[in-house]
N, C-alpha and C positions, 0 to 999 in steps of 0.2 A: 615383496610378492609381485607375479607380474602378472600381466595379462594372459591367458592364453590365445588371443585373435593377434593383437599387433605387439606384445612381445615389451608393451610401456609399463611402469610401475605406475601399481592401482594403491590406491588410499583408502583404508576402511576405516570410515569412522566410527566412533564407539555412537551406541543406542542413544543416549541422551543428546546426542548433536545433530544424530536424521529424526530426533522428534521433532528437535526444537526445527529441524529444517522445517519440515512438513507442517508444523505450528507457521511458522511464519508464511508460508506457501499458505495458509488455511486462511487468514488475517489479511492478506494482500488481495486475494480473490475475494473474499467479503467484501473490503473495501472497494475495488472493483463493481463490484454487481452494485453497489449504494451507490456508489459515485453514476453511476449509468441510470439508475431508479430516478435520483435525483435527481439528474437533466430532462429525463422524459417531464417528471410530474411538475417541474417546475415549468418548463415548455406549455405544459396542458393549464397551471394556473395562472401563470403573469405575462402569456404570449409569447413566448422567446427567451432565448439565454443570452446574458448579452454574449459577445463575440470572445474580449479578451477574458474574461472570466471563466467562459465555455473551456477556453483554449486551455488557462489556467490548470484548473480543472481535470482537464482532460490527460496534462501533459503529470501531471506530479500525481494523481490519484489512478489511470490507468495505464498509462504509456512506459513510465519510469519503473513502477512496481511488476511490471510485468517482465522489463528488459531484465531487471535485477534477479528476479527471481530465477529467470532460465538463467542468465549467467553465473546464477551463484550453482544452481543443478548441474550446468555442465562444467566447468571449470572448478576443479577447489581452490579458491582463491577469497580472495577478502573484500574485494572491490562489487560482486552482482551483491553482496549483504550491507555493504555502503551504499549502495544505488539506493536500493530497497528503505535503507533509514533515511538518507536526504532527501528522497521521495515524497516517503509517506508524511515527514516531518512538513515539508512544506505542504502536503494533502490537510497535514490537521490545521497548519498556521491559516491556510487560506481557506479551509473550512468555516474554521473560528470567525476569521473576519468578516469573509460573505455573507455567511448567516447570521451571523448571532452579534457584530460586534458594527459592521457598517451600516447603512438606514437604505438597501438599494432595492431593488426589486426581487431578490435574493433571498431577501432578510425573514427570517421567520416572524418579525414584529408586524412586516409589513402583509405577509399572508396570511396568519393568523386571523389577525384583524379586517380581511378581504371580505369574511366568513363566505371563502369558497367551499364546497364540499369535501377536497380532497384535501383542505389544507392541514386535516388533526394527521394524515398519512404522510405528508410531505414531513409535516414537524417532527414525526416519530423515525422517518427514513434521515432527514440531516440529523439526528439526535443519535444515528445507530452509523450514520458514516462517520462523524467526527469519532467515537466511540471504537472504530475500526481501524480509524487512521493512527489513533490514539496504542492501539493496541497491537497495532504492526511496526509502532516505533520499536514496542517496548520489546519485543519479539527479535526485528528487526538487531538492536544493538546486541540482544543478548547470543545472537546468533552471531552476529561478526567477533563479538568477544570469543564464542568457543571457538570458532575458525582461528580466529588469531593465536590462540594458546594452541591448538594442535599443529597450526601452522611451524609456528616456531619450535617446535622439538627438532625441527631438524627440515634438513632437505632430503628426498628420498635419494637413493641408487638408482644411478641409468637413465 
């Protein structure tokens, strides 16, 4: 089937593979908004992010899942739904380790016990990024797996 504007062959994918799009579009944005919650609130309770953490941060939980996701929308191809898994995957590793698993300013151990005001919010926003980044792996793969199986029936006409 072709277009009718420019005349290229269009791909329609069956329902369960623009859910699972739109799931994983739904998971990448969530993590998005928590990954940005989390930099404000930590900002407001330990004075600053550090720099390469920030950056971390910034590059595998907003920048990558973001690139991936338009690319996986406009292209059908395999690679914006890899972005999107080696992304989020490194969102959750360095999640993990930031907060929950190194002793830095970061650390839910160490705000917790600050007994800042905001910190039962901070704990409950890293506890719902990790949980996001976690959950747009899973998304993430299962969406490249469908890509890839429809991929491979074939190459289209024209």
């Amino acid at each position: 089937m072709t277009n009718a504007v420019n005349g290229k062959a269009v791909l329609h994918l069956p329902r369960l593979v623009a859910r699972v799009d739109r799931l994983m579009a739904a998971a990448v944005t969530a993590q998005a908004v928590l990954v940005l919650a989390d930099f404000l609130l930590l900002g407001l309770l330990a004075g600053g992010v550090a720099l390469l953490e920030g950056a971390c941060l910034a590059v595998f939980g907003i920048v990558g899942p973001a690139i991936g996701v338009t690319r996986h929308f406009r292209v059908a191809a395999r690679d914006g739904a890899g972005l999107v898994l080696a992304s989020a995957a490194g969102s959750l590793v360095l999640g993990l380790l930031f907060h929950f698993a190194l002793g830095g300013p970061a650390s839910l151990r160490v705000i917790v016990h600050s007994g800042a005001s905001l910190a039962r919010l901070f704990e409950v926003s890293v506890t719902l990024q990790v949980a996001a980044s976690a959950a747009a792996v899973l998304v993430a793969a299962l969406a490249l797996r469908r890509r890839t199986s429809i991929l491979s029936l074939g190459r289209l006409p024209g």
